[in-house]
C-alpha positions in Angstrom: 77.0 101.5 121.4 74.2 102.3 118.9 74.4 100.2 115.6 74.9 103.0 113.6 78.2 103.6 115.8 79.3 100.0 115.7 78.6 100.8 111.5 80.9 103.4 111.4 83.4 101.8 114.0 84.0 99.1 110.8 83.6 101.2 107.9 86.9 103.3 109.8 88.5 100.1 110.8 87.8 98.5 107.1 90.0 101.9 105.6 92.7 102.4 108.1 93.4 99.8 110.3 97.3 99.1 110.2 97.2 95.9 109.2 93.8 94.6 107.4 92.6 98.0 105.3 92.6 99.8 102.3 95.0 102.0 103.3 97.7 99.3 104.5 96.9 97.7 101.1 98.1 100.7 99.2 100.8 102.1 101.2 103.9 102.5 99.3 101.9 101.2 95.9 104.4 103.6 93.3 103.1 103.9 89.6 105.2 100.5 88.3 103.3 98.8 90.4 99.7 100.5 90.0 99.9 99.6 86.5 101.1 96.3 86.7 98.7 93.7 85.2 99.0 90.5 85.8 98.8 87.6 82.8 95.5 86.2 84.5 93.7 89.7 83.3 95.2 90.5 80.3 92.7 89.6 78.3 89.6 91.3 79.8 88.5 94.1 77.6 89.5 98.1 79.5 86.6 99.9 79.6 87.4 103.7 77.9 88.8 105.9 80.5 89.6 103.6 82.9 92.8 101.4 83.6 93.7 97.9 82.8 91.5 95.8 84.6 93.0 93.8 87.3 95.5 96.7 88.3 96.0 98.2 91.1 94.8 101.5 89.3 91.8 99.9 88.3 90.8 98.5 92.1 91.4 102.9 93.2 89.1 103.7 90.3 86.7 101.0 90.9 86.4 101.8 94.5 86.4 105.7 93.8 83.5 105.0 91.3 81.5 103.0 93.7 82.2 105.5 96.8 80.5 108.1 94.8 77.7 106.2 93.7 77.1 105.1 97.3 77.2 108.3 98.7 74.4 109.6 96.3 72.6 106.3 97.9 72.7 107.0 101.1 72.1 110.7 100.3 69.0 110.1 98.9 67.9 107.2 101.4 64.7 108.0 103.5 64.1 110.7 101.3 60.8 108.9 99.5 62.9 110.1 96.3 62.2 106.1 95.0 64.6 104.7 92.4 68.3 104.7 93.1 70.1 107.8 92.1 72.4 107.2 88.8 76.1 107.2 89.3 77.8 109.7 89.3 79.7 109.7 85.4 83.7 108.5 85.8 86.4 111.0 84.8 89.7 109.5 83.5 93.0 110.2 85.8 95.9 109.7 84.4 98.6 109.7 87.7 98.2 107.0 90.3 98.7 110.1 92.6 95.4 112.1 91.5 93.7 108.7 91.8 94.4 108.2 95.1 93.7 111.6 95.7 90.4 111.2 94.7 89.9 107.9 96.6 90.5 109.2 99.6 88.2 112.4 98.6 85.1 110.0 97.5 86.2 108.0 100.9 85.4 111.4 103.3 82.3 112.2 101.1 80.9 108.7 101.5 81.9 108.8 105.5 80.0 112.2 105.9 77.0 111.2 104.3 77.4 107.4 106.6 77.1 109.5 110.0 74.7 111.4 108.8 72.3 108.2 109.1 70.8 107.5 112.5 70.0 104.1 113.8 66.0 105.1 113.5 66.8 105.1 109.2 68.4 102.1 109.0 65.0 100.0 108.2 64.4 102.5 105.4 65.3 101.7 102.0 68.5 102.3 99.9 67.5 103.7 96.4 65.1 100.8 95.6 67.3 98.1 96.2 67.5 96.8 100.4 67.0 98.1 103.7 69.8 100.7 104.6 71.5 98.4 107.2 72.3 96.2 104.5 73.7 98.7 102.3 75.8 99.6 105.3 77.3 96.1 105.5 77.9 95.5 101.7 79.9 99.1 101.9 81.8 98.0 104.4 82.3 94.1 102.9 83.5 95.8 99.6 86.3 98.0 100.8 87.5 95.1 102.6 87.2 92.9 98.9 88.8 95.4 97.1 91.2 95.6 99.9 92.3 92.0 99.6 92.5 92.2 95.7 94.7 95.3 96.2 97.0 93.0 98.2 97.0 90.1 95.7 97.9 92.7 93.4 100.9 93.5 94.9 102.0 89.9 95.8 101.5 89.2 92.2 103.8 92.6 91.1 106.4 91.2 93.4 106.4 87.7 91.9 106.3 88.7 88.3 
């Protein structure tokens, strides 16, 4: 198995595994529960345009966000293009459904642009920041992150 394989192999297992993924973590999340903030949060300031921090909402937006920008990443790595490319600007949603629409969108888009990379680029730099292997690994470490906060979430929605 080449490392870019084994890369891609957790990346998939990291967004739809049954048990441990992003996808088990928001199965059957309905908009109640989306929005729900816990006390422990409710005194973080909301940036404009996006939802309450600490919601569910806000973990789908958070991840969309960083999905995009991460794509535009590994677009642009090898390229010789230099400094990392800006993110891409966030657009307020306002159903949980579109949301996860777009999750799973920015998801596909950042897969595509993953197996794109061969295991020859993976010494090469993302944006100006670490070697792309790296890059590869925190991608994968912060779906799962976001994955486990997306459950905590819920346990805390169900406690209330």
């Amino acid at each position: 198995m080449s490392e870019m394989h084994a890369f891609l192999h957790q990346f998939d297992a990291t967004w739809s595994h049954e048990w441990e993924s992003v996808r088990a973590a928001l199965d059957g999340v309905n908009d109640d529960e989306a929005a729900y903030q816990a006390p422990c949060y409710a005194g973080e300031t909301t940036e404009d345009g996006w939802p309450p921090p600490g919601t569910i909402a806000w973990q789908v937006a958070h991840l969309t966000h960083c999905k995009r920008d991460y794509t535009a990443i590994l677009r642009s790595a090898g390229t010789g293009a230099g400094a990392t490319p800006d993110a891409p600007p966030w657009v307020p949603v306002a159903a949980f459904a579109e949301l996860r629409a777009q999750l799973k969108g920015a998801h596909e888009e950042e897969r595509l642009a993953m197996s794109a990379i061969t295991d020859a680029q993976l010494d090469d730099i993302a944006g100006d920041e670490m070697p792309l292997r790296d890059f590869l690994a925190m991608i994968i470490r912060h779906d799962a992150w976001h994955a486990a906060q997306i459950a905590v979430a819920r346990r805390l929605f169900r406690t209330r």
